[in-house]
C-alpha positions in Angstrom: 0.0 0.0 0.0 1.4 3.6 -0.9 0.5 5.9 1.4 0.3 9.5 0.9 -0.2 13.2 2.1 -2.3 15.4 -0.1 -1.4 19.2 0.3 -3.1 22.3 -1.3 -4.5 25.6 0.4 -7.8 25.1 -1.3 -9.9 22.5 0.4 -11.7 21.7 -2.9 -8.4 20.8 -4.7 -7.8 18.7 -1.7 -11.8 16.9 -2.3 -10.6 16.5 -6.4 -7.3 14.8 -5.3 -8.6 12.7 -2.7 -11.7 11.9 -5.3 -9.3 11.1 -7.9 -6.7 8.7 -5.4 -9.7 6.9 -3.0 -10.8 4.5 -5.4 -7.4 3.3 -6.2 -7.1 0.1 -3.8 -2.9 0.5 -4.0 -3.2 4.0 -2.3 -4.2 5.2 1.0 -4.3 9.3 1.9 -3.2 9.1 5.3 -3.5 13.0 5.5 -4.5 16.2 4.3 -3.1 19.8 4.0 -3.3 23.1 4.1 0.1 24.3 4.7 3.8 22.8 4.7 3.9 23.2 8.8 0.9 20.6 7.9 2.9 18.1 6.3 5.4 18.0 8.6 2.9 17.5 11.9 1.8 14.0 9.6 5.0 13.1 8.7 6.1 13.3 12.3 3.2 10.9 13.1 2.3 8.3 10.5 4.0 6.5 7.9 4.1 8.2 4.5 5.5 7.3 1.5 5.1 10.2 -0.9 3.5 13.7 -0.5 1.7 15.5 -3.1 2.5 19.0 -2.6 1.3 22.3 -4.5 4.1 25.3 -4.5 1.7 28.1 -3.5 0.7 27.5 -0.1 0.8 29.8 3.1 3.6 29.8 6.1 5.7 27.2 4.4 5.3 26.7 0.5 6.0 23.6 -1.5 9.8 24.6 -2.1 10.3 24.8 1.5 8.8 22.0 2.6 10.2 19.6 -0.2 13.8 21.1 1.4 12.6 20.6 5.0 11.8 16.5 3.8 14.5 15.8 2.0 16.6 17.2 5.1 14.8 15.8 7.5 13.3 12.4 6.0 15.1 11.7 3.3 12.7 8.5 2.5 9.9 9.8 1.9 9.5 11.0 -1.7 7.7 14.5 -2.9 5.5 15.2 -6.0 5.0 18.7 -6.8 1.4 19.6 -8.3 1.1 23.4 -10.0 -0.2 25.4 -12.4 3.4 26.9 -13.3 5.6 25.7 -16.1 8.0 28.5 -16.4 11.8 27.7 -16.0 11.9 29.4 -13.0 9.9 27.6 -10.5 11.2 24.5 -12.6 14.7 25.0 -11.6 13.5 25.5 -7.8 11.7 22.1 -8.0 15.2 20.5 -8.9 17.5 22.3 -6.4 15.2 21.1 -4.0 15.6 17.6 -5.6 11.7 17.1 -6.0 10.9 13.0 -7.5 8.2 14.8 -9.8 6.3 17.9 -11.3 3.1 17.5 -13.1 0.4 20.2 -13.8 -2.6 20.6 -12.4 -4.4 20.5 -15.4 -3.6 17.0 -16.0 -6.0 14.3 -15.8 -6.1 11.7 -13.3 -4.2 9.0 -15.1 -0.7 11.0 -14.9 -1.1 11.4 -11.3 -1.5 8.2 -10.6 1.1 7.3 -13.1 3.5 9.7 -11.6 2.6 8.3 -7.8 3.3 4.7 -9.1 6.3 5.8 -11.1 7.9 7.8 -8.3 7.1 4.8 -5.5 9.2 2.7 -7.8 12.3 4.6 -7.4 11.7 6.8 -10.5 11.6 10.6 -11.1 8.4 11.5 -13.2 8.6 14.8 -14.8 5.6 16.0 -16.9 6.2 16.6 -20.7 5.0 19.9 -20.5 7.5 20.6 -18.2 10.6 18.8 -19.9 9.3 20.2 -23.2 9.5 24.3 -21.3 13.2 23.3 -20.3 13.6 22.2 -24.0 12.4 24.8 -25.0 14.9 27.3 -22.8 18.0 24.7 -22.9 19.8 23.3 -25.8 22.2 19.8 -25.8 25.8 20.7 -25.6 28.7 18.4 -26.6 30.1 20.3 -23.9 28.7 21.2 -20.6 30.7 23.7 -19.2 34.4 21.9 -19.3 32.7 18.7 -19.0 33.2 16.8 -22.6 30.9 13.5 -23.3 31.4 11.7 -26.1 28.6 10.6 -28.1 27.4 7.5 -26.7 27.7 9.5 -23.3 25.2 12.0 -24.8 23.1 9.6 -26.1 23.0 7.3 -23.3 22.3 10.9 -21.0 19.5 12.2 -23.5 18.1 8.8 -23.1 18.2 9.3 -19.2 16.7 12.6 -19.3 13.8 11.0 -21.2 13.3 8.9 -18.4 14.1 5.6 -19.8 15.2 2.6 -17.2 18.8 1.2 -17.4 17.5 -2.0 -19.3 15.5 -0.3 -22.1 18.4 1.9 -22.5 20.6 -1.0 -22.8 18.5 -2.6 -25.9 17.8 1.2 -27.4 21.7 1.5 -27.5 22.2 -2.2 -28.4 24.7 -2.7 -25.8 25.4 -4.7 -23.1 23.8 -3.8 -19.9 27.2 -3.5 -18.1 28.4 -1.3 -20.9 25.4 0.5 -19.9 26.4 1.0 -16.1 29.9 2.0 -17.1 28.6 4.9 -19.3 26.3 6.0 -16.3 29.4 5.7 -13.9 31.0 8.1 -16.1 28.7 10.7 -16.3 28.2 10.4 -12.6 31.8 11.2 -12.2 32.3 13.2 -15.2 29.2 15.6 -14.4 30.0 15.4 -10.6 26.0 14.5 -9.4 25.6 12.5 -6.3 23.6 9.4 -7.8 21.6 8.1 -10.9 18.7 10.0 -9.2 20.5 13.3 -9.5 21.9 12.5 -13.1 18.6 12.7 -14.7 18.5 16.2 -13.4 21.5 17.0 -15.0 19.8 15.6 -17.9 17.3 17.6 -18.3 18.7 20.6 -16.7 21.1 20.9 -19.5 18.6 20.2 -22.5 19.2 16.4 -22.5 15.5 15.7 -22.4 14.4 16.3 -26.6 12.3 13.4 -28.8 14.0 10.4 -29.3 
């Protein structure tokens, strides 16, 4: 069973979210609310696995809180539901190393997909929002002083499209060791923590455009 905190300053966005989640037997909402100071009385309290956040809410907003988590409980894992798709708050959602960002106008199966997604270990980023980073970021061959060489890129665009080691592997028709030795060395070429962070980098520095 996932279970999750739902938090929005508008009580009927929380009634739509919970509407949407209840009837999925996987998923229990073990809390709702109203502010990030919210969150953090629940998580101190029950077992959560993931909390849906939005960015605009009062005394402690979604940025803050998803920094206060990942400081503080590191397990659990934060999606961040808004209305904004500029580059801006984007780049604020992956300082504070949010697992996902989909828009609210989304229907219901992308949030479940993204709660699924991001319970399996995976970041889920929207393709609106990709698509605005895209749009503001090209691919280099070079990233700053950092030099990949082509099947770094590739295998890295591939990442930042969100594709698991294994598909990668048969995309690139290599093996799948080959494929964890071109991931080490981005990891230590690009300097990120883990494969978590790398598909930040990814799509931070345009890696995420149509395969």
């Amino acid at each position: 069973m996932i279970k999750i905190i739902i938090a929005d300053d508008h009580e009927i966005v929380l009634d739509g979210l919970e509407l949407v989640i209840k009837n999925d037997p996987n998923i229990e909402i073990v809390g709702r609310a109203l502010t990030g100071t919210d969150v953090i009385s629940i998580v101190n309290t029950k077992n959560v696995d993931i909390v849906v956040l939005d960015i605009n809410m009062p005394i402690m907003d979604g940025i803050e809180t998803t920094k206060f988590l990942k400081k503080n409980h590191p397990e659990i894992k934060i999606l961040i539901l808004s209305m904004h798709e500029e580059i801006s708050f984007i780049r604020s959602i992956f300082n504070a190393e949010a697992n996902g960002y989909i828009l609210k106008n989304k229907g219901k199966e992308e949030l479940l997909s993204a709660i699924y997604s991001i319970h399996n270990g995976k970041d889920y980023f929207s393709e609106e929002v990709t698509q605005s980073i895209y749009a503001t970021l090209k691919s280099k061959d070079v990233v700053g002083e950092i030099k990949l060489t082509e099947k770094e890129k590739q295998v890295l665009t591939y990442i930042g499209n969100g594709y698991t080691g294994p598909e990668i592997a048969d995309k690139l028709n290599i093996a799948k060791t080959t494929f964890e030795t071109h991931k080490r060395n981005l990891i230590e070429k690009t300097g990120v923590r883990n494969s978590n962070t790398l598909i930040k980098f990814a799509i931070e520095n345009g890696y995420c455009n149509p395969i």
